[in-house]
N, C-alpha and C positions, 0 to 999 in steps of 0.2 A: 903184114897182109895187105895186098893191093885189094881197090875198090872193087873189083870185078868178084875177087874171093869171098870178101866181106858182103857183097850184094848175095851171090848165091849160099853161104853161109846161113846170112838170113831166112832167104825164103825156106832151105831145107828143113832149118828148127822148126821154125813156126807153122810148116805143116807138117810135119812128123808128130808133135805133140797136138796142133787141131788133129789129124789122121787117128790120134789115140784117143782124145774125146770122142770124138766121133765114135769109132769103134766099143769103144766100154758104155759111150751114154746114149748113142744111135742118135746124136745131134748136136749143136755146138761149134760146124768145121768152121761156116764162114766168122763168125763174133770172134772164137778162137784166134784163128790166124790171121784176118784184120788188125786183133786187138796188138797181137804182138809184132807186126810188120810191123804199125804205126808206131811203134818205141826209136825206129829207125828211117823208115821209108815215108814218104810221102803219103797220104788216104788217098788221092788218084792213083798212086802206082800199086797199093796193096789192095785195093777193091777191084783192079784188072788183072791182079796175078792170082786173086782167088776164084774166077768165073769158070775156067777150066775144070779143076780139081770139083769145083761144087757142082757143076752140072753133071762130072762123069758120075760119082757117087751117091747124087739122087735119084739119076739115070735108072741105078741098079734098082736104089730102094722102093721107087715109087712101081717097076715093072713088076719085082718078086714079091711074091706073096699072095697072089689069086684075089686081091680087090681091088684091080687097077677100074676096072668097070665100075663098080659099084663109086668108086671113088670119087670118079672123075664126073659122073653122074651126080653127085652129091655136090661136086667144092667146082662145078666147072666155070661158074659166073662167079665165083669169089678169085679163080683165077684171073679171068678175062678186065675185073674190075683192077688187081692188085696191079697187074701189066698195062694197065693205062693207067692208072695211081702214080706208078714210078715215072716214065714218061712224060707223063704234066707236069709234076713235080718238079723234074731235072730240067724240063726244057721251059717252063715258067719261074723257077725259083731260080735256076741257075746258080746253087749252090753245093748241089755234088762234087766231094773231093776240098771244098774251100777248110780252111782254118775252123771255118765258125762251125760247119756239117762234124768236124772230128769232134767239137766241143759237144754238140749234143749228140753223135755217137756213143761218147764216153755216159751220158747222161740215160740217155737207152738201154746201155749195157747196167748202169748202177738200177734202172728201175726193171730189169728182168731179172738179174740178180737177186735183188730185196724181194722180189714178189714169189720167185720160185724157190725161195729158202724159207720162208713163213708156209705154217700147216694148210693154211687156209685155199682153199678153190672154188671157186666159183660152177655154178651147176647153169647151163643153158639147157631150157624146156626146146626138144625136138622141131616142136611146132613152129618157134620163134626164128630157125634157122633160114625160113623163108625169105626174110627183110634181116636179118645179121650177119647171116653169111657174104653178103656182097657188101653190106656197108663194112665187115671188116677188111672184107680183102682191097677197098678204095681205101682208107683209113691207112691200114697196113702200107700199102702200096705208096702213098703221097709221103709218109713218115721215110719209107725206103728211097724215096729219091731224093730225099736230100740227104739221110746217114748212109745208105749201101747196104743194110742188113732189115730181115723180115723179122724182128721180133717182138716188138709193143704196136701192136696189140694182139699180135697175129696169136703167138705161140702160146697167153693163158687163153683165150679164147680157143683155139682146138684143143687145149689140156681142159676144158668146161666140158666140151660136149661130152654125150651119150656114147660113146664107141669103143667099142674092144681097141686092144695096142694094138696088135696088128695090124687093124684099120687103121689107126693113127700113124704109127710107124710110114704105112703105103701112102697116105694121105699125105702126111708130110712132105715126104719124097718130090709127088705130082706137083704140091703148090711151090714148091724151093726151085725145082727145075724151072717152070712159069716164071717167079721173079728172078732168076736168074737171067733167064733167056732176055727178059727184059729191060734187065739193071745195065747187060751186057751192050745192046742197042742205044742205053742211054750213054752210057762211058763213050760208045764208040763217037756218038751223037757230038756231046761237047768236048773231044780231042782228048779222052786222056786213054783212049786204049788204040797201038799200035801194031803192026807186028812183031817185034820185037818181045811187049808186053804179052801178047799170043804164045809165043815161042817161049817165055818164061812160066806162063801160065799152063802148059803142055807139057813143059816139063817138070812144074811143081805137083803135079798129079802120080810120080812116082814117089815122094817122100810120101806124100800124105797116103795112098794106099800101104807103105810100109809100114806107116802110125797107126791105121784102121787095122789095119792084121796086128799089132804087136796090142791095141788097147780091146782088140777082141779076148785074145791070150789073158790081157789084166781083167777083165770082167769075171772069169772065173775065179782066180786070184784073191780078189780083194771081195767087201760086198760093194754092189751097184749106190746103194745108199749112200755110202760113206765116199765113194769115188765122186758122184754128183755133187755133193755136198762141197769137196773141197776144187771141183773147177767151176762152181760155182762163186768160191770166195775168192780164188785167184781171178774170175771175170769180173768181181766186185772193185776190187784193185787197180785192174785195168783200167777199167770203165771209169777210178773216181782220177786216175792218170791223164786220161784223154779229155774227160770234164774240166780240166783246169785251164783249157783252152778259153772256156765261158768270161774267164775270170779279169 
């Protein structure tokens, strides 16, 4: 198999199975296919060929559903902070995509793992979302420009709040598009996103929508508990994979 087969080989698995997380657990696509580029590819070239795919399919989630208003009303300076967050990060740390950003991705992924596999959650009082909501999405944001992914502290912190799934669901959506659009400014910023990476990223949005239709299909199938559960421990895997970079 020449490199070019093996290159797109790649990218097809690893979003076909993020596209199935996604689908069965309505989040998961970038960590997912990150996690398993990086088994092969480079973290600058797998954090540019996921920006496509993730912005078309937040795209949908953050517009459907009747609370894109209310939403963006609620989280719109937790976005505005998380999109300068990544940016400073990336253009003062100048660590996105290096060796050491894969080793504490891996460490990111182990500590969202562990946290959303234990019973436990955290409850934020409404009131308090005044001054947390934006210190998460800065927090969130600085952590994201040096690993490429929203998820410590971003993802228990809106799993705390007060809100119907729905709301969360749309919520989600709005801020993933925001740090993506973001993340995507940054890659392009310090040289690792090209056209070519474009054109790979453009077309890895057809596998992962056939992953998202076939793990929508598995969500009936199986229970949602149990599917969480275990791409939760195969991200725990991942995550203690790429952690060995630390070492």
């Amino acid at each position: 198999m020449s490199v070019d087969a093996t290159y797109i080989a790649v990218i097809a698995v690893a979003f076909i199975i993020a596209g199935v997380v996604k689908g069965a657990a309505g989040m998961g696509l970038p960590p997912t296919a990150i996690a398993l580029m990086t088994l092969v590819l480079p973290l600058p070239e797998a954090l540019a060929l996921m920006t496509v795919p993730t912005i078309i399919t937040n795209l949908w989630q953050a517009l459907y559903g009747g609370h894109f208003r209310a939403m963006l009303r609620r989280f719109w300076l937790m976005g505005v902070l998380m999109a300068a967050g990544v940016l400073i990060a990336a253009r003062s740390l100048k660590a996105l995509g290096s060796p050491t950003s894969a080793g504490w991705l891996g460490v990111l992924l182990v500590l969202f793992s562990l946290s959303a596999l234990t019973a436990w959650r955290p409850r934020v009082n409404p009131a308090s979302e005044v001054w947390a909501n934006p210190l998460c999405g800065l927090v969130s944001g600085l952590v994201g420009g040096v690993t490429g992914i929203a998820a410590v502290p971003f993802l228990p912190y809106m799993q705390s709040l007060q809100i119907l799934r729905d709301e969360l669901v749309q919520g989600l959506g709005i801020m993933f598009v925001i740090f993506t659009a973001a993340l995507t400014l940054a890659l392009w910023d310090v040289g690792a996103l090209s056209g070519g990476n474009l054109a790979g990223a453009a077309l890895a949005t057809i596998p992962t929508m056939a992953g998202v239709w076939l793990g929508q299909k598995l969500r009936s199938a199986i229970s949602p508990e149990a599917f969480r559960r275990m791409f939760l421990v195969v991200l725990l895997g991942l995550g203690l994979n790429l952690a060995r970079a630390l070492l």
